[in-house]
TORDREN-136898 format. One record per atom (N, C-alpha, C): residue in one letter; y, z, x. Coordinates in pm, whole numbers, padded with zeros to 5 digits, always signed. Layout:
TORDREN-136898
aYZX ...
***
This chain:
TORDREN-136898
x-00118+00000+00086 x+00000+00000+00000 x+00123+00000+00090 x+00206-00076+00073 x+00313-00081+00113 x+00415+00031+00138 x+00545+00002+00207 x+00609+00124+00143 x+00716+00122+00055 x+00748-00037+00040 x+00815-00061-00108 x+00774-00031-00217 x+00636-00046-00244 x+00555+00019-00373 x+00513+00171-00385 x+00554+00241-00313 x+00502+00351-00306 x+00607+00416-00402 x+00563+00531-00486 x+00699+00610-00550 x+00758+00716-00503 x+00798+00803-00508 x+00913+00887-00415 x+00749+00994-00449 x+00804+01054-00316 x+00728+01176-00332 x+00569+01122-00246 x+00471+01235-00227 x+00346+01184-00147 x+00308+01135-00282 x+00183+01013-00212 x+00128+00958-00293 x+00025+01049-00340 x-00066+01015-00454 x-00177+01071-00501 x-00326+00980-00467 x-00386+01066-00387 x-00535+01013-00308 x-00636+01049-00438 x-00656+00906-00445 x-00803+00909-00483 x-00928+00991-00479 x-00941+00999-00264 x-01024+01030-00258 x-01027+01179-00256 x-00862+01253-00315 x-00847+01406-00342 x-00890+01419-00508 x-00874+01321-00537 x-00875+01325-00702 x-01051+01320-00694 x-01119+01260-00639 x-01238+01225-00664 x-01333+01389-00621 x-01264+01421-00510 x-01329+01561-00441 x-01345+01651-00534 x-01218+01668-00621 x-01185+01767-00655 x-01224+01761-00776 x-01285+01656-00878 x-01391+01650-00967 x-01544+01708-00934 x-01593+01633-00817 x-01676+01650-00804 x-01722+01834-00714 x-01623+01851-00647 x-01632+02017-00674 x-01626+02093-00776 x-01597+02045-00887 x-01567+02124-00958 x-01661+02151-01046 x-01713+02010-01055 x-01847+01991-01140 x-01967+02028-01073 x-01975+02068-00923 x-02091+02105-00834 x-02064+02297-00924 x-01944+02352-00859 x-01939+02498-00938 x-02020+02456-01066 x-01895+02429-01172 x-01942+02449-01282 x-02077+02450-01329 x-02164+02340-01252 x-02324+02366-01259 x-02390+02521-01164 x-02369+02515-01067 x-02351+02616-01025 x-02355+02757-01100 x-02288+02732-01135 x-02225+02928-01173 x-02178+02939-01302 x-02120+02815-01350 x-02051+02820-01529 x-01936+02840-01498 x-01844+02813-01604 x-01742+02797-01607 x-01679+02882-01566 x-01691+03061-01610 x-01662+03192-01658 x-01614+03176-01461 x-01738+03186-01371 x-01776+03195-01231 x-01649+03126-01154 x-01643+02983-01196 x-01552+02893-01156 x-01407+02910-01131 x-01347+02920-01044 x-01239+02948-01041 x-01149+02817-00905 x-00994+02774-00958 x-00938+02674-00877 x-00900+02757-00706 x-00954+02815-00701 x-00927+02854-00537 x-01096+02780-00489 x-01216+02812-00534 x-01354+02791-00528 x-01340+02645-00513 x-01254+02554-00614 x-01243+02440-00645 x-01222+02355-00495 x-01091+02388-00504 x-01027+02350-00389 x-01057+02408-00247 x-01134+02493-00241 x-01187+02536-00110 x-01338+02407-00059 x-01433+02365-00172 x-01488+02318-00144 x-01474+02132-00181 x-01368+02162-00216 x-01315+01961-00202 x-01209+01928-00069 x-01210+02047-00016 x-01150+02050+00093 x-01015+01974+00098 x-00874+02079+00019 x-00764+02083-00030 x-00728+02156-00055 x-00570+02202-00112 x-00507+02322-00118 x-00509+02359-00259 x-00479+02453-00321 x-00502+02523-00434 x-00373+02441-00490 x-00239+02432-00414 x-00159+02352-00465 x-00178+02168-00481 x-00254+02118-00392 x-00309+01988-00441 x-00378+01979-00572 x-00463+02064-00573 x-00501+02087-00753 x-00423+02048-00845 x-00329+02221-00849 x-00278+02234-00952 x-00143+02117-00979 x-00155+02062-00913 x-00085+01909-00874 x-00093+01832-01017 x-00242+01836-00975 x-00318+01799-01077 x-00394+01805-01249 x-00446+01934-01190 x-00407+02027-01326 x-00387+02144-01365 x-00298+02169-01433 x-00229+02306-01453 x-00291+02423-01472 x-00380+02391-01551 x-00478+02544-01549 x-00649+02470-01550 x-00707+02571-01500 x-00837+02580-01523 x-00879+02494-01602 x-00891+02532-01730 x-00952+02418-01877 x-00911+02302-01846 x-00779+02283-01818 x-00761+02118-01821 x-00880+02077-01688 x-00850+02134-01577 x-01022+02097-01485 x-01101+02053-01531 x-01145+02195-01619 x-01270+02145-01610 x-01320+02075-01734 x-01196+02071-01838 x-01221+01946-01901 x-01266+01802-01825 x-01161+01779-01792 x-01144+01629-01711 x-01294+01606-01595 x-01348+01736-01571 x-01443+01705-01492 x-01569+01732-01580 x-01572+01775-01679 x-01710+01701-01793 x-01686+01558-01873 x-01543+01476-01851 x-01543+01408-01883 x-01569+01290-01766 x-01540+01311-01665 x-01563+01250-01539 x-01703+01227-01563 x-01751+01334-01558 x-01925+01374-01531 x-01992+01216-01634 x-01947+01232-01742 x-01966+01139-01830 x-01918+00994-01815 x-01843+00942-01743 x-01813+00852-01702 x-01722+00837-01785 x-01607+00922-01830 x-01496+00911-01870 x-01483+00806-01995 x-01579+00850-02130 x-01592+00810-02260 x-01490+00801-02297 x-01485+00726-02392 x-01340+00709-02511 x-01369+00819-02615 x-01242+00899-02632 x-01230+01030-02753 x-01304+01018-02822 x-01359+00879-02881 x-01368+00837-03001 x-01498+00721-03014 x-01556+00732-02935 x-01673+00648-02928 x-01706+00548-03053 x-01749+00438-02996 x-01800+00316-03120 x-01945+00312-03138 x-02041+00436-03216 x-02165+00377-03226 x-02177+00306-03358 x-02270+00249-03347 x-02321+00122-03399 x-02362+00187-03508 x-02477+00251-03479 x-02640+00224-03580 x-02686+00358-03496 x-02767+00390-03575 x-02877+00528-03508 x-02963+00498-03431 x-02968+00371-03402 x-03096+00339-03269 x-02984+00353-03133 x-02833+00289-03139 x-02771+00308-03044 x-02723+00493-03005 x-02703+00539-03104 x-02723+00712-03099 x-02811+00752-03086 x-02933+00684-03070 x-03090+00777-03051 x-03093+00719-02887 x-03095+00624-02833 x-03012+00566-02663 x-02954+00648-02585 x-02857+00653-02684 x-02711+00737-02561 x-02750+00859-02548 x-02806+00971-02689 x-02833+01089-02672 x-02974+01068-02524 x-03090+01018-02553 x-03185+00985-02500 x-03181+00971-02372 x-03084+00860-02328 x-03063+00901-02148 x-02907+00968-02097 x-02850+01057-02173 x-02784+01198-02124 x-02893+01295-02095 x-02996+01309-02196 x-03060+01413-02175 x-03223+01346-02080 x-03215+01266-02015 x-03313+01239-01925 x-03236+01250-01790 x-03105+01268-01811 x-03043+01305-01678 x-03064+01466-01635 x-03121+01480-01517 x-03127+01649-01453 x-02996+01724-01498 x-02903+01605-01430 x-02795+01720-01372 x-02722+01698-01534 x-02720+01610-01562 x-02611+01624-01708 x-02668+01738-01850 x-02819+01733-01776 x-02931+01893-01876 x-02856+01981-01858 x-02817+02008-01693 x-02791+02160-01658 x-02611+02160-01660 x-02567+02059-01687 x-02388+02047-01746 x-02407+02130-01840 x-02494+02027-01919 x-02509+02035-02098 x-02501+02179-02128 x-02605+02278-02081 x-02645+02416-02081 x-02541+02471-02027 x-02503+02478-01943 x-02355+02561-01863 x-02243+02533-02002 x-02236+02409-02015 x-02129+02397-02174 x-02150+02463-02269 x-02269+02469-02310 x-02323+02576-02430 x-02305+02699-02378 x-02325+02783-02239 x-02263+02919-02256 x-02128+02940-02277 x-02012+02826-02234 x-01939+02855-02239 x-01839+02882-02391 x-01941+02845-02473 x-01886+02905-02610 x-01858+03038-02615 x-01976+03131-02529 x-01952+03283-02521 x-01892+03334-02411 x-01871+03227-02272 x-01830+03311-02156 x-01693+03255-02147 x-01668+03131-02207 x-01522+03122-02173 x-01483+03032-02338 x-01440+03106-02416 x-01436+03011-02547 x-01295+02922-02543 x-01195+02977-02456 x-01096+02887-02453 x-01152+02767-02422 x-01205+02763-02307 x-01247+02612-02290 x-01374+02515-02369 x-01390+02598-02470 x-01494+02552-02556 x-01412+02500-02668 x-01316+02559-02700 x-01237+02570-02834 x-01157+02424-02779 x-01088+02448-02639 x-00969+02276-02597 x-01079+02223-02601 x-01168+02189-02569 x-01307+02051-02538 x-01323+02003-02677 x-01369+02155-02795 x-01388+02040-02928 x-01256+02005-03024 x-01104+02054-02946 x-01021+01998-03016 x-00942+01854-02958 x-00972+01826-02833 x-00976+01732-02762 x-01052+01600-02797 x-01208+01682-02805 x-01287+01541-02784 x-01436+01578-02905 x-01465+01730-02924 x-01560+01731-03004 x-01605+01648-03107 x-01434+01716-03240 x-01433+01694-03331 x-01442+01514-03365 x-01390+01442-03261 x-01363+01303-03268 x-01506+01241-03261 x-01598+01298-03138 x-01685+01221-03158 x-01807+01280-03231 x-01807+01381-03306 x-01889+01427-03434 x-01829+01334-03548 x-01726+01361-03530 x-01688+01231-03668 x-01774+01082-03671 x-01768+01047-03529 x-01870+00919-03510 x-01956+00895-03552 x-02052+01022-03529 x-02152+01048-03500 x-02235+01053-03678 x-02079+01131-03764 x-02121+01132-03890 x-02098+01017-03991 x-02048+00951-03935 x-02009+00771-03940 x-02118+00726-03933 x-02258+00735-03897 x-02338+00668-03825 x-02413+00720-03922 x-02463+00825-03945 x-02543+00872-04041 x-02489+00815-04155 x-02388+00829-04221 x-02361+00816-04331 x-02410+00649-04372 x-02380+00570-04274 x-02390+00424-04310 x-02538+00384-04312 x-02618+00498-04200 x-02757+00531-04209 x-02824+00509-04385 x-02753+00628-04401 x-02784+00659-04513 x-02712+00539-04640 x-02645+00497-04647 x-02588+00381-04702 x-02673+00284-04695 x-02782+00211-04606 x-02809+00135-04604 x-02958+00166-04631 x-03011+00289-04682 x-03137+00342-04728 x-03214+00366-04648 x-03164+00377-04476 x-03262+00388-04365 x-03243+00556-04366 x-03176+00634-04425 x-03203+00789-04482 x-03196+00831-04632 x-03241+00901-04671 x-03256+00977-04782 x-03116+00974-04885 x-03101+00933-05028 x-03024+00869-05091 x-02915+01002-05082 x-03010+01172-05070 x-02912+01265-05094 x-02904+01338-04971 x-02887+01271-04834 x-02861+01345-04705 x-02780+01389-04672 x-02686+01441-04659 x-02565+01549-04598 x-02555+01491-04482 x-02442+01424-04467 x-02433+01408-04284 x-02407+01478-04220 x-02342+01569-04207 x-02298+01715-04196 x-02397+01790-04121 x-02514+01861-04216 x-02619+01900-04237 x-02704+01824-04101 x-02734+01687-04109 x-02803+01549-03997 x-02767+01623-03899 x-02612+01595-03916 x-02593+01629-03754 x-02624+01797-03679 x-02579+01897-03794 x-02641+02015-03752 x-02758+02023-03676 x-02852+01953-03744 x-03002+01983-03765 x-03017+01920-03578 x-02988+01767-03587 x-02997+01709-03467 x-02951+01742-03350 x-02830+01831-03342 x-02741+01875-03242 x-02836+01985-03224 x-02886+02071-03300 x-02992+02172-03299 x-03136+02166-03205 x-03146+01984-03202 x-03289+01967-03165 x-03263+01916-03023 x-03139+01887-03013 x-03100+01890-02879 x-03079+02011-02786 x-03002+02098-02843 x-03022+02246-02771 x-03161+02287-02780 x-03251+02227-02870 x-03399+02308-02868 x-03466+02248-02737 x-03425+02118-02712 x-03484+02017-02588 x-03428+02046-02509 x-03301+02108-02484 x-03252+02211-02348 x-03293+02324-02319 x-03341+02345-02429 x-03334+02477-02372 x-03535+02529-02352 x-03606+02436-02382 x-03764+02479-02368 x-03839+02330-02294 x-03744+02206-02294 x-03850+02131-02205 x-03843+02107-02056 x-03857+02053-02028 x-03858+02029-01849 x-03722+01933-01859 x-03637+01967-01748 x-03569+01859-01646 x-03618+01731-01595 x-03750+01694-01611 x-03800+01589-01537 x-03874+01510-01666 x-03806+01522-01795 x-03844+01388-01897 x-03800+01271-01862 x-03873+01183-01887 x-03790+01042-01893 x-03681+00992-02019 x-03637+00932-02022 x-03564+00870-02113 x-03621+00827-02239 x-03768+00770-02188 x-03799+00767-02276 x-03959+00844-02384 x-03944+00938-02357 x-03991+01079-02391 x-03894+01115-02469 x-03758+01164-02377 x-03686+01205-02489 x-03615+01174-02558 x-03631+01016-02608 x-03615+00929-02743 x-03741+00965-02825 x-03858+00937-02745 x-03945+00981-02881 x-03960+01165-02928 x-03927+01223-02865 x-03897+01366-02902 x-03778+01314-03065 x-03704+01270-02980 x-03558+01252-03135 x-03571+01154-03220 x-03658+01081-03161 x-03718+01020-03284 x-03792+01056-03393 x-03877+01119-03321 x-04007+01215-03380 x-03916+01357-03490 x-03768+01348-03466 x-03686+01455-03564 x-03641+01367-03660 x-03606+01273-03601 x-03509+01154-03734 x-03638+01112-03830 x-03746+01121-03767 x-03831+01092-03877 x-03877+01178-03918 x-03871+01313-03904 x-03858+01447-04003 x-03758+01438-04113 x-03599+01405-04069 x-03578+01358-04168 x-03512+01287-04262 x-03687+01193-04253 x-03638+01086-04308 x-03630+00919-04282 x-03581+00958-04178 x-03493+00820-04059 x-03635+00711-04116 x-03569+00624-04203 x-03669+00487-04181 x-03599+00358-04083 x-03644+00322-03972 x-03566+00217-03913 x-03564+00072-03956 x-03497+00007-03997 x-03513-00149-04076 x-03612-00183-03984 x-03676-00303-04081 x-03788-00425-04026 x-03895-00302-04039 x-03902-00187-04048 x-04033-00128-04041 x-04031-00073-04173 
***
């Protein structure tokens, strides 16, 4: 970069921005959120506590941005399709090791740090449960579920069978294991897939 293009002030490095995700997200698996703290952060992305907070102002915004990183930085608002493309995406998040043991560190943090549970689902939860109940519903619209299903309810039940698959099977499923695990629920209930 030049130094005509540059803007006043030091520039912002990438490869500080990139460190300092990926420390953060090494803690947060690590130890949980509660554990995590921006001195820990920045000690092991090898930077100053003020390069951080450069970055972000408190804690939550962190370690928001670094479960969204983790994720490859989704849209708020995701476009699924159809319940075979939601039975996919759930399917290889949870055939990933390390995104299991995110997943689980996120779920304590309902009880060890609820601020950052509470910004995450007003940020990004609520948006992509809405999707999610978009998907069912049209499910169900198109008779591939039960005429009187609750999407609501779907998603409870399913979000349920996902913490049940965190929390009692192995780290080392494949992808596709644990599609037929959630498959094997959607057709509890109900789930008929067209052409079959």
């Amino acid at each position: 970069m030049s130094a005509d293009n540059r803007v006043a002030g030091r520039p912002r490095s990438r490869e500080a921005d990139a460190a300092i995700l990926d420390a953060a997200l090494e803690l947060l698996i690590e130890r949980g959120a509660e554990a995590t703290s921006i001195e820990q952060v920045a000690r092991r992305a090898g930077v100053t506590r003020a390069t951080v907070y450069r970055r972000f102002p408190d804690k939550t915004r962190l370690l928001i941005a670094t479960v969204e990183a983790a994720y490859g930085n989704p849209p708020p608002s995701p476009e699924i399709h159809d319940v075979e493309q939601l039975l996919a995406g759930w399917a290889h998040v949870l055939a990933d090791p390390r995104q299991r043991r995110l997943l689980r560190r996120l779920y304590g943090a309902i009880e060890d740090n609820p601020e950052l549970a509470r910004a995450y689902q007003d940020q990004f939860g609520r948006h992509r449960d809405r999707a999610r109940r978009d998907v069912l519903e049209r499910a169900r619209d198109r008779g591939q579920l039960p005429a009187d299903s609750d999407p609501d309810i779907l998603l409870d039940v399913l979000t349920g069978a996902v913490w049940q698959h965190l929390a009692v099977r192995p780290d080392t499923g494949t992808a596709g294991e644990v599609e037929q695990f959630l498959r094997a629920v959607f057709h509890q209930l109900g789930y008929r897939p067209e052409n079959h």
